[in-house]
HTML snippet that shows the backbone in 3Dmol.js (N, CA, C, O; Angstrom):
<script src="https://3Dmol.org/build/3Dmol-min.js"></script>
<div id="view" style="width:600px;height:400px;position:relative"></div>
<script>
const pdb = `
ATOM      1  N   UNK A   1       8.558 -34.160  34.314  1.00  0.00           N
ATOM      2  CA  UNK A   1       8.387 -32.851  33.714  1.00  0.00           C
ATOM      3  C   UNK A   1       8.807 -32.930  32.239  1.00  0.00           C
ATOM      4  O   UNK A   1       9.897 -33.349  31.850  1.00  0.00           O
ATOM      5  N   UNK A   2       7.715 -32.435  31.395  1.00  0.00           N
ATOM      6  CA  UNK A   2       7.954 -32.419  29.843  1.00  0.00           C
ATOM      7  C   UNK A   2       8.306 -31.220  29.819  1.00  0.00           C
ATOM      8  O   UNK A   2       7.584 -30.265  30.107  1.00  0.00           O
ATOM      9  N   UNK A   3      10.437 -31.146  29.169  1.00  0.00           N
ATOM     10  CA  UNK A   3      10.899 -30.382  29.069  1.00  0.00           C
ATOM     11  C   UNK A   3      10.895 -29.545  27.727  1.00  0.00           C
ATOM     12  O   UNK A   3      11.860 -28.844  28.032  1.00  0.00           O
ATOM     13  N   UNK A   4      10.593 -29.157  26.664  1.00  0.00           N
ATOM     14  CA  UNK A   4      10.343 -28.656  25.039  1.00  0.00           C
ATOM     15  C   UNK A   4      11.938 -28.888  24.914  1.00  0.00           C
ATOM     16  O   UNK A   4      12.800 -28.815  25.790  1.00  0.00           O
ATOM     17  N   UNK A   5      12.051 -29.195  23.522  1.00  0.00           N
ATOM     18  CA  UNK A   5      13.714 -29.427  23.023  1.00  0.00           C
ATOM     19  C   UNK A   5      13.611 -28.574  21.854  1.00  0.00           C
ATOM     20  O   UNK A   5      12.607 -27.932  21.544  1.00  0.00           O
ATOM     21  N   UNK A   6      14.763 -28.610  21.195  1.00  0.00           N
ATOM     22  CA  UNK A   6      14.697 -27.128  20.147  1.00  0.00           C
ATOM     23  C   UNK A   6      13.808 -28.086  18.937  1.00  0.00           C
ATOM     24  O   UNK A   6      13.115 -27.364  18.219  1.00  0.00           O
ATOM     25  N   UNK A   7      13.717 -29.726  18.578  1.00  0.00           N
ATOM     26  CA  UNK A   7      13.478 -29.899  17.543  1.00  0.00           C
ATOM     27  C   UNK A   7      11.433 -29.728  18.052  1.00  0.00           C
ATOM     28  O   UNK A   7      10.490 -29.345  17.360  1.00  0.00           O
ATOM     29  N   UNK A   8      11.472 -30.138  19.285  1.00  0.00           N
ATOM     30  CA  UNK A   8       9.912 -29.425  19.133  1.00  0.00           C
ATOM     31  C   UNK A   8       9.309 -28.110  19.191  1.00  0.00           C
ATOM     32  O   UNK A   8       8.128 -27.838  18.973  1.00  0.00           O
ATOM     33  N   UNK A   9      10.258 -27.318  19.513  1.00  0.00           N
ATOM     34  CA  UNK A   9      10.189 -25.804  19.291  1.00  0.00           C
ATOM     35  C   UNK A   9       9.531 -25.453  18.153  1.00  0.00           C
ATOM     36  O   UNK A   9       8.425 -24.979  17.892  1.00  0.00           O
ATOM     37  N   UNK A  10      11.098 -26.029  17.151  1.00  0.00           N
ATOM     38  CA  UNK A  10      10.527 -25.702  15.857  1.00  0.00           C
ATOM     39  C   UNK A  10       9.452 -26.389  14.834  1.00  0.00           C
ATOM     40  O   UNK A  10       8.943 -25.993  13.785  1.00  0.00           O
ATOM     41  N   UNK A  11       9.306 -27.819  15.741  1.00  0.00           N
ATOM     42  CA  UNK A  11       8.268 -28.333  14.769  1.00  0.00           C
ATOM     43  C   UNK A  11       6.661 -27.077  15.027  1.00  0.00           C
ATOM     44  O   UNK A  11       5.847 -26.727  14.172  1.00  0.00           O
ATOM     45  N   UNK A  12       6.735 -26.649  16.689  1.00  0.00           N
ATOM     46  CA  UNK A  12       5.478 -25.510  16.402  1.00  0.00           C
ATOM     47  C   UNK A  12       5.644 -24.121  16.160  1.00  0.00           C
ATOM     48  O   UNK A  12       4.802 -23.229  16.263  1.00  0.00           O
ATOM     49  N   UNK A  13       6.671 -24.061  15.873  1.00  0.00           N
ATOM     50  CA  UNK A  13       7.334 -22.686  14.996  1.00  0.00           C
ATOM     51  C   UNK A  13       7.088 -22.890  13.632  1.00  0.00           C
ATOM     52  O   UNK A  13       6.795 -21.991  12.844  1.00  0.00           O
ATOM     53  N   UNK A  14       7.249 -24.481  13.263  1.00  0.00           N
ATOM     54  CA  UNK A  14       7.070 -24.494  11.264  1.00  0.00           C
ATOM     55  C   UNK A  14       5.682 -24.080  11.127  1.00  0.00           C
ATOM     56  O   UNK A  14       5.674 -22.955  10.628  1.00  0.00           O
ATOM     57  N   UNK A  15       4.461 -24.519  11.362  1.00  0.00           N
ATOM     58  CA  UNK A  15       3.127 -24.222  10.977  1.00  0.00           C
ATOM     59  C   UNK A  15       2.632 -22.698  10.807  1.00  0.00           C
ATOM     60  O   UNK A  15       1.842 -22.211   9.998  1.00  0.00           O
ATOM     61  N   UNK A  16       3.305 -22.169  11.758  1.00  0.00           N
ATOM     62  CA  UNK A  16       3.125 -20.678  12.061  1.00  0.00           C
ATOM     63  C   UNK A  16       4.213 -20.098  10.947  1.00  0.00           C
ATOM     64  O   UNK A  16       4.000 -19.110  10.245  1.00  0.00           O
ATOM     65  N   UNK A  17       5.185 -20.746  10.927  1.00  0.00           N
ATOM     66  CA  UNK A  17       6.066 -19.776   9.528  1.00  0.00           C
ATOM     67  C   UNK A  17       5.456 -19.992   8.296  1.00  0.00           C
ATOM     68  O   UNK A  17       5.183 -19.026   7.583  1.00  0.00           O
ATOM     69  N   UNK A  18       5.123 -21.508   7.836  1.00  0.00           N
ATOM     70  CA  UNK A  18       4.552 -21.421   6.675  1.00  0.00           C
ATOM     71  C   UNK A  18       3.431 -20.769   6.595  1.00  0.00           C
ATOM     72  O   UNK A  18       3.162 -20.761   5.394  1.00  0.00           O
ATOM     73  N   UNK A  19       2.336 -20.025   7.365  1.00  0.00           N
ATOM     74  CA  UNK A  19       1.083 -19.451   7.168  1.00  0.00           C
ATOM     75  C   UNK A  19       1.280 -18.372   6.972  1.00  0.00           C
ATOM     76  O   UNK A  19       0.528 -17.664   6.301  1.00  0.00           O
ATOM     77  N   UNK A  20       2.495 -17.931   7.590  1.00  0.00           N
ATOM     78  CA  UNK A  20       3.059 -16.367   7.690  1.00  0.00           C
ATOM     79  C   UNK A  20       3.484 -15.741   6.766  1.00  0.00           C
ATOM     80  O   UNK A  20       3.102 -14.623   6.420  1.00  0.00           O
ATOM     81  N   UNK A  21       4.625 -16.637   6.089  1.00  0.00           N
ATOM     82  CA  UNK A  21       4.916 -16.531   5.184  1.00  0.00           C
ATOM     83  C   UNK A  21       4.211 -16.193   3.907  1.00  0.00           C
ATOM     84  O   UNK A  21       4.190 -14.970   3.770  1.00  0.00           O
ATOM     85  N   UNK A  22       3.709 -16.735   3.061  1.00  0.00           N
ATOM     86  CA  UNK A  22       2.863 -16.193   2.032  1.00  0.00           C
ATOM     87  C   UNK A  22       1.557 -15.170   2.406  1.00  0.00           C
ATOM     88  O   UNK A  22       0.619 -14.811   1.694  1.00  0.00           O
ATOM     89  N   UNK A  23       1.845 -14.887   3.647  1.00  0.00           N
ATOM     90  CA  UNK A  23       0.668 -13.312   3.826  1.00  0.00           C
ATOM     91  C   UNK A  23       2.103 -12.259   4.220  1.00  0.00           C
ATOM     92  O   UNK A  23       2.481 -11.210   3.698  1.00  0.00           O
ATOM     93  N   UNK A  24       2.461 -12.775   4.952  1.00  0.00           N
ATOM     94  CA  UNK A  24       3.908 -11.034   4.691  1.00  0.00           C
ATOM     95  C   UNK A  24       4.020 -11.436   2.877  1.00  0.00           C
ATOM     96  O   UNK A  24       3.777 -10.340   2.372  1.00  0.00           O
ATOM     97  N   UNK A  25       4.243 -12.363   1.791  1.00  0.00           N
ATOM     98  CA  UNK A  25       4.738 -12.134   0.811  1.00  0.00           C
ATOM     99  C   UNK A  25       3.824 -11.222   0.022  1.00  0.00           C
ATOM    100  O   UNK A  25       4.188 -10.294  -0.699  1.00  0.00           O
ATOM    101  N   UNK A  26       1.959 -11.816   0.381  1.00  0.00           N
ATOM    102  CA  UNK A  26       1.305 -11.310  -0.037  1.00  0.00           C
ATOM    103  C   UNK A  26       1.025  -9.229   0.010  1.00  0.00           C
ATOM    104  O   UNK A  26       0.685  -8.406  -0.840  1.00  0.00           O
ATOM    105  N   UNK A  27       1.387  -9.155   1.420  1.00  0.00           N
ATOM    106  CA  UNK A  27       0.906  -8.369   1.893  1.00  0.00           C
ATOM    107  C   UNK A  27       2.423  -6.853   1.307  1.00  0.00           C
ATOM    108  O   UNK A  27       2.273  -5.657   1.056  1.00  0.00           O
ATOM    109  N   UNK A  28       3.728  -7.763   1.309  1.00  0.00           N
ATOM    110  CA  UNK A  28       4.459  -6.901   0.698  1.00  0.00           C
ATOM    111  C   UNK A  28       4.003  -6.820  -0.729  1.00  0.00           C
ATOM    112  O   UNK A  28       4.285  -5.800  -1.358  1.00  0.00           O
ATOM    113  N   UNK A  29       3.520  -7.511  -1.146  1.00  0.00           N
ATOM    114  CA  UNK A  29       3.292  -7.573  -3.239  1.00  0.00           C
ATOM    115  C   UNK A  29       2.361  -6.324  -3.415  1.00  0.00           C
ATOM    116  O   UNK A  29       2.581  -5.485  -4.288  1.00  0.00           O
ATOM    117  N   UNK A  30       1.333  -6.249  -2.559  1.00  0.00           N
ATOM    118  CA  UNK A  30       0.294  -5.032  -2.208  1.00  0.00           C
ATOM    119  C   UNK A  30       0.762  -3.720  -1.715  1.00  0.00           C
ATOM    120  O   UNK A  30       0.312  -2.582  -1.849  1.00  0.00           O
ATOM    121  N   UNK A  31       1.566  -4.098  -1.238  1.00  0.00           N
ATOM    122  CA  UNK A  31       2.589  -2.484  -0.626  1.00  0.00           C
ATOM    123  C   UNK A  31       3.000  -1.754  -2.129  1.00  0.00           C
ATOM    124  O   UNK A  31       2.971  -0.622  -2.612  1.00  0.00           O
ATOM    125  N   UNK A  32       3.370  -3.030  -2.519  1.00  0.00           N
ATOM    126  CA  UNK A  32       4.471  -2.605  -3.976  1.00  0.00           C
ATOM    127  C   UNK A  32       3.435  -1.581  -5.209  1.00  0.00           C
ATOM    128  O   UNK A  32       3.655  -0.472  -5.698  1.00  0.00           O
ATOM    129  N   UNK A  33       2.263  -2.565  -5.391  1.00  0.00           N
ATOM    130  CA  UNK A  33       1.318  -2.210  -6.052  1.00  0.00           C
ATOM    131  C   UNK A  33       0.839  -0.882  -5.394  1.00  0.00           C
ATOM    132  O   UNK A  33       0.936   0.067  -6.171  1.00  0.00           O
ATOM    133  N   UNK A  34       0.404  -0.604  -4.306  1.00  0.00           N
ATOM    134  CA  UNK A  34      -0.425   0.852  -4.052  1.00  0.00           C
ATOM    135  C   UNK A  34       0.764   1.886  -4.115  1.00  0.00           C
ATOM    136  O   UNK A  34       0.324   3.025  -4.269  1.00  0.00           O
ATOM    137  N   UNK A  35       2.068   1.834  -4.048  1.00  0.00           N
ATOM    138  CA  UNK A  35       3.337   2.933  -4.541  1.00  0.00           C
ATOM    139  C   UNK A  35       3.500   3.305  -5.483  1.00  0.00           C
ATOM    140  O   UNK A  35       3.853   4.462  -5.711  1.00  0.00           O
ATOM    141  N   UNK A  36       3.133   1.759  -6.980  1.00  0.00           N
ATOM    142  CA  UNK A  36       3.151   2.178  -8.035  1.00  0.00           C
ATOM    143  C   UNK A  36       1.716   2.897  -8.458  1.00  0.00           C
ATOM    144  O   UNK A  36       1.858   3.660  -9.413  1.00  0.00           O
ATOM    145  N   UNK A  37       0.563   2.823  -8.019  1.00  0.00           N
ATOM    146  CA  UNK A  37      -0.266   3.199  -8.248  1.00  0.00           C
ATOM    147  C   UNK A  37      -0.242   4.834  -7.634  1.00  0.00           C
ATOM    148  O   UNK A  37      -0.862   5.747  -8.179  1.00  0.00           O
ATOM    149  N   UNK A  38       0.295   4.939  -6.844  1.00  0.00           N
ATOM    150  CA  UNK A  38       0.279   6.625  -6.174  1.00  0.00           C
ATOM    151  C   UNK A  38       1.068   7.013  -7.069  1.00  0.00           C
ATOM    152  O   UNK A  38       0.654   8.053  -7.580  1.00  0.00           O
ATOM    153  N   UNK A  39       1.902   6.698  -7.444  1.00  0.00           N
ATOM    154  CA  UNK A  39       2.930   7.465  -8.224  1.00  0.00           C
ATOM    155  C   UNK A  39       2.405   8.033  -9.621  1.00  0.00           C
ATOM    156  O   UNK A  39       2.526   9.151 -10.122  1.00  0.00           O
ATOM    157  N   UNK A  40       1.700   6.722 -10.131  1.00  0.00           N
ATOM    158  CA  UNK A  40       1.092   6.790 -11.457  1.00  0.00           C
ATOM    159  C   UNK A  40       0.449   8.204 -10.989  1.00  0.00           C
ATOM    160  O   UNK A  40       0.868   9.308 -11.337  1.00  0.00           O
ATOM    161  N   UNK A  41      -0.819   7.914  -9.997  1.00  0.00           N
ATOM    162  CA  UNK A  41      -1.613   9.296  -9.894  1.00  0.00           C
ATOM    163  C   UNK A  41      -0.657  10.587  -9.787  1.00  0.00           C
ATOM    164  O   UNK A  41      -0.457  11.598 -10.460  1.00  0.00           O
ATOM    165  N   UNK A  42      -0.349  10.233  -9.030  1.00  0.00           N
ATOM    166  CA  UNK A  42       0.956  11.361  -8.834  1.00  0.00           C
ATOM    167  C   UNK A  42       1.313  12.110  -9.996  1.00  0.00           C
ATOM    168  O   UNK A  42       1.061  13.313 -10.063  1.00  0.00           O
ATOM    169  N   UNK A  43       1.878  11.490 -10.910  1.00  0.00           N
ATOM    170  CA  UNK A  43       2.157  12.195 -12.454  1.00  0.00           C
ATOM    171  C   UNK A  43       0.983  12.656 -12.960  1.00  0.00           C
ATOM    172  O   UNK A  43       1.045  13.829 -13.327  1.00  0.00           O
ATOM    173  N   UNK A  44      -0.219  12.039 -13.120  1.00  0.00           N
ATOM    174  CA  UNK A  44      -1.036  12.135 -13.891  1.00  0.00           C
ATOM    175  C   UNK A  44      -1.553  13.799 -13.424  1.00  0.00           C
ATOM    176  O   UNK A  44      -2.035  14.626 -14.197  1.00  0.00           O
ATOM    177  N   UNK A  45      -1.177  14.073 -11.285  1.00  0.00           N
ATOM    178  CA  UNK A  45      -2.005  15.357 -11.160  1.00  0.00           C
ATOM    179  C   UNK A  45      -1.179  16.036 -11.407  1.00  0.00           C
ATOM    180  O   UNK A  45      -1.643  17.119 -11.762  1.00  0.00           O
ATOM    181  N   UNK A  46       0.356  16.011 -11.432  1.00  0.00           N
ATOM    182  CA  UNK A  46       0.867  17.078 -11.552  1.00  0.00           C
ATOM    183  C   UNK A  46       0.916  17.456 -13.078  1.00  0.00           C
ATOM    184  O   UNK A  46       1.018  18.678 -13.190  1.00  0.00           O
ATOM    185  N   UNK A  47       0.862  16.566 -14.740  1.00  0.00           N
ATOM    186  CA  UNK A  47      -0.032  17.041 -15.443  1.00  0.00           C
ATOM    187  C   UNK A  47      -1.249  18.374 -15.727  1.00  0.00           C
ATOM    188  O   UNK A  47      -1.409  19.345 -16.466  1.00  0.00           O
ATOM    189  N   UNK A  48      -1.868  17.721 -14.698  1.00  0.00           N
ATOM    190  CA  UNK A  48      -3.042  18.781 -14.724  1.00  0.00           C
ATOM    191  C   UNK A  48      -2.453  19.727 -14.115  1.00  0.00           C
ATOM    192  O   UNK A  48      -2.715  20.784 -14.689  1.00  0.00           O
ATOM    193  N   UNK A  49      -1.793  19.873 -13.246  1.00  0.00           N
ATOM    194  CA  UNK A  49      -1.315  21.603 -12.739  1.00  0.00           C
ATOM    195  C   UNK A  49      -1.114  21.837 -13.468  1.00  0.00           C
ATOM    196  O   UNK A  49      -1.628  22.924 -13.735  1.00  0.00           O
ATOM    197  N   UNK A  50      -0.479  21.409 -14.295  1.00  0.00           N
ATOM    198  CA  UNK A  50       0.656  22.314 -15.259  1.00  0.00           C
ATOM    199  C   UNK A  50      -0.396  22.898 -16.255  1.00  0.00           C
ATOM    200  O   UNK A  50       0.014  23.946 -16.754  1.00  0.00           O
ATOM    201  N   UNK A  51      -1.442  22.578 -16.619  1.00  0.00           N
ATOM    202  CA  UNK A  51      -2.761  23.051 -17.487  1.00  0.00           C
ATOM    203  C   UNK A  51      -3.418  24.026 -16.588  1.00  0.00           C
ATOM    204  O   UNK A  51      -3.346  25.243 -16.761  1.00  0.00           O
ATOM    205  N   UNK A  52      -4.169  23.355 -15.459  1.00  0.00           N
ATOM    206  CA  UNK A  52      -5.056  23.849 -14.237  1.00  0.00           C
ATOM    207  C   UNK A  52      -3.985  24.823 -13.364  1.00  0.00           C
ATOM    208  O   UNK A  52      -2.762  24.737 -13.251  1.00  0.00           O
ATOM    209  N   UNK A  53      -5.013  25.846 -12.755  1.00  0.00           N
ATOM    210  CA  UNK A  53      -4.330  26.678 -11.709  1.00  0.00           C
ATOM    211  C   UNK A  53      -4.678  25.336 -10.023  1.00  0.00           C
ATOM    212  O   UNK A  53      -5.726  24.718  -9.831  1.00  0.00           O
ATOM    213  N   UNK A  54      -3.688  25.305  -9.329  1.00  0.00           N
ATOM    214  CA  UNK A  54      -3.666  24.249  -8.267  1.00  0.00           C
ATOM    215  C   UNK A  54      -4.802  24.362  -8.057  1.00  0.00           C
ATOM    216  O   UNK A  54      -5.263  23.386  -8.649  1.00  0.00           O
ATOM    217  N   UNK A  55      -6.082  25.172  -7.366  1.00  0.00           N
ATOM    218  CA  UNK A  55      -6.896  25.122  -6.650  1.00  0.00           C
ATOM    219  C   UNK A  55      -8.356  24.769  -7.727  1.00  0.00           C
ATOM    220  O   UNK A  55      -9.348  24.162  -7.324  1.00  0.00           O
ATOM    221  N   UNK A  56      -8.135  25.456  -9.520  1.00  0.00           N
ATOM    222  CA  UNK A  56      -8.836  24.001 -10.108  1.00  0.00           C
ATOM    223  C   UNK A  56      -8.771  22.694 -10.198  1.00  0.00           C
ATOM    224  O   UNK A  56      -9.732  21.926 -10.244  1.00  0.00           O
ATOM    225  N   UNK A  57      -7.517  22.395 -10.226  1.00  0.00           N
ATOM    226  CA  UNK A  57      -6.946  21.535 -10.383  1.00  0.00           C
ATOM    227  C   UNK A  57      -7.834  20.362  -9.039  1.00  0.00           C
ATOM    228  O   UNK A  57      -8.381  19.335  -9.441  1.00  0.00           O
ATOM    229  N   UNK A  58      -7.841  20.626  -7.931  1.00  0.00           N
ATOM    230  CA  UNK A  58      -7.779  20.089  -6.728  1.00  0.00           C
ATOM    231  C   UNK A  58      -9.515  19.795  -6.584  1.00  0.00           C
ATOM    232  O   UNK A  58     -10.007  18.860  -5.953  1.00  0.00           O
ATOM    233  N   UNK A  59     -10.346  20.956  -7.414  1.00  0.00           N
ATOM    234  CA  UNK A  59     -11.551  20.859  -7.585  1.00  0.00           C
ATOM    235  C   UNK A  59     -12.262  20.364  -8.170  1.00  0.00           C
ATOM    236  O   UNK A  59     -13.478  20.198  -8.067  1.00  0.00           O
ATOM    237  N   UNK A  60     -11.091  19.901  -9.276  1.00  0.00           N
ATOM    238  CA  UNK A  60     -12.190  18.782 -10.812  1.00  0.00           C
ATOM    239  C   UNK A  60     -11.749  17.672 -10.128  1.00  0.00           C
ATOM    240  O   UNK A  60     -12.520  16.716 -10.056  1.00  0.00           O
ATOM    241  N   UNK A  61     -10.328  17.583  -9.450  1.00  0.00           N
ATOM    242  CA  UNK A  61     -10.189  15.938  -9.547  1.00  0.00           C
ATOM    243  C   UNK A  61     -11.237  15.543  -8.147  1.00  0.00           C
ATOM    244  O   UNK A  61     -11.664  14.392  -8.053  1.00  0.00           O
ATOM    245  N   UNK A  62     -11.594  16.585  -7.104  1.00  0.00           N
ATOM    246  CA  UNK A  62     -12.681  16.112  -6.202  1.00  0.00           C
ATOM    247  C   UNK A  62     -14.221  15.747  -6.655  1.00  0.00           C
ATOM    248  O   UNK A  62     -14.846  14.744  -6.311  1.00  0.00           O
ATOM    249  N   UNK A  63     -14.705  16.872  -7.562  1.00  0.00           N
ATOM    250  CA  UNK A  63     -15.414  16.712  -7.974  1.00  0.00           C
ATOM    251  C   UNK A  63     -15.690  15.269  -9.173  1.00  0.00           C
ATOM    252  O   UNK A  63     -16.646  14.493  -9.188  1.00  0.00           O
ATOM    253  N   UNK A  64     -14.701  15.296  -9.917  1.00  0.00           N
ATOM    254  CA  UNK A  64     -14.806  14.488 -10.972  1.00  0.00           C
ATOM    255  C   UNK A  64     -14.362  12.680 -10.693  1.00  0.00           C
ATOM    256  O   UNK A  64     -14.741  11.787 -11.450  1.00  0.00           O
ATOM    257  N   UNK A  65     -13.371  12.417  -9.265  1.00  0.00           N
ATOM    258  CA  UNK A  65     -12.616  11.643  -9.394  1.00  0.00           C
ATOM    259  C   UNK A  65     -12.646  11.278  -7.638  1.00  0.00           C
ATOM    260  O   UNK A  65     -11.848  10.493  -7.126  1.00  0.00           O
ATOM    261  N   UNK A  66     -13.790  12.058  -6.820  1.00  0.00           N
ATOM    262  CA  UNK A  66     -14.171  11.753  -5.787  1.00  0.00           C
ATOM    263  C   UNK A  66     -13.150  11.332  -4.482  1.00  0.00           C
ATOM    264  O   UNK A  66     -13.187  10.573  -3.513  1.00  0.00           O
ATOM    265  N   UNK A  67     -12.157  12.384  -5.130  1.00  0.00           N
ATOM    266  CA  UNK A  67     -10.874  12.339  -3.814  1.00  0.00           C
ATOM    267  C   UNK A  67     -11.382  13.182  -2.607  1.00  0.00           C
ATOM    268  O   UNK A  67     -12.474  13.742  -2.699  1.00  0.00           O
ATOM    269  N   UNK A  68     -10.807  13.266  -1.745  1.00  0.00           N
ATOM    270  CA  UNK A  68     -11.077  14.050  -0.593  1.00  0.00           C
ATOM    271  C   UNK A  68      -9.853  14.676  -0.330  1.00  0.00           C
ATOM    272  O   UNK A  68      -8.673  14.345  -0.209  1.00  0.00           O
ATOM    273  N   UNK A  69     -10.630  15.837  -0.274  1.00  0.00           N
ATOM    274  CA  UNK A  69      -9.555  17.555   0.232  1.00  0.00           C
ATOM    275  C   UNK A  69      -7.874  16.839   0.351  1.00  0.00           C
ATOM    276  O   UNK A  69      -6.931  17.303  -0.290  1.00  0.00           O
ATOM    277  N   UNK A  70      -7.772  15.831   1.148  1.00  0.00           N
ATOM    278  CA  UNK A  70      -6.106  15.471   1.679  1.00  0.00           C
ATOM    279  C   UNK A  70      -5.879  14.913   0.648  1.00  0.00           C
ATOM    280  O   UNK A  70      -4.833  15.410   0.229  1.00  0.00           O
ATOM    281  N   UNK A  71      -6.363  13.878  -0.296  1.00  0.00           N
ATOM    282  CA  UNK A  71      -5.294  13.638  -1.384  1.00  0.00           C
ATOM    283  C   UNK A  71      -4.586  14.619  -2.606  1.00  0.00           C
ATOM    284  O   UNK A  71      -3.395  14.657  -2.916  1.00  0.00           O
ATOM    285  N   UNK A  72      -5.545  15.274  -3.099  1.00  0.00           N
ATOM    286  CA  UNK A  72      -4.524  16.054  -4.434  1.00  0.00           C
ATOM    287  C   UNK A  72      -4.065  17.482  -3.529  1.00  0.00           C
ATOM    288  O   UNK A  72      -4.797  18.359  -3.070  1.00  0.00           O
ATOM    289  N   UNK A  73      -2.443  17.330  -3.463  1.00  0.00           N
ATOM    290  CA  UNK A  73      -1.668  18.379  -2.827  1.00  0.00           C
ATOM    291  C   UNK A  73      -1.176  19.362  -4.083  1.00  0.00           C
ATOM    292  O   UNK A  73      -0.048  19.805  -4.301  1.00  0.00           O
ATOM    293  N   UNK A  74      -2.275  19.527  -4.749  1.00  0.00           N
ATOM    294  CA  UNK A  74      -1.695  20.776  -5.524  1.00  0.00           C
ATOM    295  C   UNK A  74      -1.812  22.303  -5.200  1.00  0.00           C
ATOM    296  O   UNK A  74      -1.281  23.133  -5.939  1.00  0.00           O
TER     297      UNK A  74
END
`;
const viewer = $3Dmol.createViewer("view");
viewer.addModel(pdb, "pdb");
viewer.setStyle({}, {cartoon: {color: "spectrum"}});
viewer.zoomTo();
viewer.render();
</script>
């Protein structure tokens, strides 16, 4: 009976960490980026409230900027 020992465990544990690894790194770097990017928008609509009454506001950026009803919460 071929019993597994910890050093062959991990020799088929390494292949699977190194592949893993740089896609969780990747995949957090992309998290990071679409937060800073909401945020950016984020400022940019609440901007326009402050010009626009909310419910123009919510209507140019659909119309103009092709969001849908759930994104601009003004």
């Amino acid at each position: 009976m071929d019993v597994p020992t910890r050093d062959s465990q991990l020799a088929e544990i390494d292949p699977k960490a190194q592949a893993l690894s740089p896609a969780v790194q990747q995949t957090t770097d992309l998290q990071q980026q679409t937060t800073c990017r909401l945020l950016a928008m984020a400022v940019e609509i609440e901007k326009l409230t402050e010009i626009l009454l909310g419910a123009e506001a919510k209507t140019s950026l659909k119309a103009r900027c092709s969001l849908p009803d759930t994104e601009p919460s003004a």
